[in-house]
N, C-alpha and C positions, 0 to 999 in steps of 0.2 A: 704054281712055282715048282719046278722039277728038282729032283735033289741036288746036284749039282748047283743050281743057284743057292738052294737052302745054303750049302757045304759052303760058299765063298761069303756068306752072312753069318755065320756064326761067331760068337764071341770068345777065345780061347783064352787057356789060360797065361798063355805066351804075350798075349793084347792087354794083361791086365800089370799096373804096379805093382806090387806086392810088401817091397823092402823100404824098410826107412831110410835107408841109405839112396834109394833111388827115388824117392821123394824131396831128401834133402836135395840131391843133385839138380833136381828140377829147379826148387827153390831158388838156388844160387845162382840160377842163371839170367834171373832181373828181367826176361821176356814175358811181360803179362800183361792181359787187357781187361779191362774192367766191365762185364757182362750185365752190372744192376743186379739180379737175381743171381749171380754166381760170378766167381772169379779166374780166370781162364792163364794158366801158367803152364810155359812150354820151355822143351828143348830139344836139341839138335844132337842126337846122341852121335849122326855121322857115318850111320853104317844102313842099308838098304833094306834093312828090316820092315815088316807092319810099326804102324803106329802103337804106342802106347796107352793106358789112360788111368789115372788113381785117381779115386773121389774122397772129397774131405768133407764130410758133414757132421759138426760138432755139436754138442747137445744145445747147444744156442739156437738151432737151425728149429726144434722142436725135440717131441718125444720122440722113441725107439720108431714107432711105425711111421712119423712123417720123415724121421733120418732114411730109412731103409727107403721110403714111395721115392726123393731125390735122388736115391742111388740107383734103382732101379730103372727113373726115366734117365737119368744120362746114361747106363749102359745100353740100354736102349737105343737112344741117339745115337748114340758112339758105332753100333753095330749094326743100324741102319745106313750108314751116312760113312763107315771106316774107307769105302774107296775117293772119298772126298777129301781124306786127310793125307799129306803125305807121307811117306815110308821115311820112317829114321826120326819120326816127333814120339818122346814123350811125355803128354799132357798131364798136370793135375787140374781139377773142377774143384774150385772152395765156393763150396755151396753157402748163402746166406736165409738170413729166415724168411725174407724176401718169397724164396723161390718154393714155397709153398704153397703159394698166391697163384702161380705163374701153375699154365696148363702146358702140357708135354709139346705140344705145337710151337708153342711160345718159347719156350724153353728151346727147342730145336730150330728153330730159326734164328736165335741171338746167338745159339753154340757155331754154328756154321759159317756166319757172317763174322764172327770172331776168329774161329780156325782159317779163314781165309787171312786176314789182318796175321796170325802167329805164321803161318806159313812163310810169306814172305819176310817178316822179322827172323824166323827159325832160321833160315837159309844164308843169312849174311853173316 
């Protein structure tokens, strides 16, 4: 892979939630689909931005290192897969305990076929 492709996979920090304010935001906007292993909430911020993405994995999900392996494989997902999503979503992932079961494949297949379903809900 030449850098150039590296440089358009990359994860920045501009791609990531960060504010609880922009988490609430997401919340409020009642677009979400229910992934089994995680919970998939989106919005339409409106402007032609990259997509977004905030992970929520609560000590319920497990210990420190199975919280962090969940957040790792969606950011993962998210920045194998970001030219799949469209420009102007910001998603949150409410990770379940579930998805400690669930292998990175698995996981990436249910997130995809769901962003497909948020997309066109996102849009209307």
């Amino acid at each position: 892979m030449s850098d150039s492709e590296q440089a358009r996979l990359r994860f920045r920090a501009a791609q990531r939630i960060k504010r609880g304010a922009d988490f609430r935001a997401v919340r409020e906007t009642r677009i979400r689909h229910d992934g089994g292993w995680f919970l998939l909430t989106a919005r339409n911020r409106g402007d032609g931005l990259p997509a977004r993405i905030g992970i929520v994995a609560s000590r319920a999900v497990g210990n420190a290192v199975a919280r962090n392996l969940i957040k790792r494989h969606f950011r993962e997902i998210f920045r194998r897969n970001q030219h799949a999503i469209p420009r102007g979503l910001d998603l949150v992932v409410i990770a379940r305990r579930s998805a400690t079961e669930a292998d990175q494949a698995s996981l990436e297949k249910r997130f995809l076929k769901l962003v497909g379903k948020l997309g066109d809900d996102a849009r209307s």
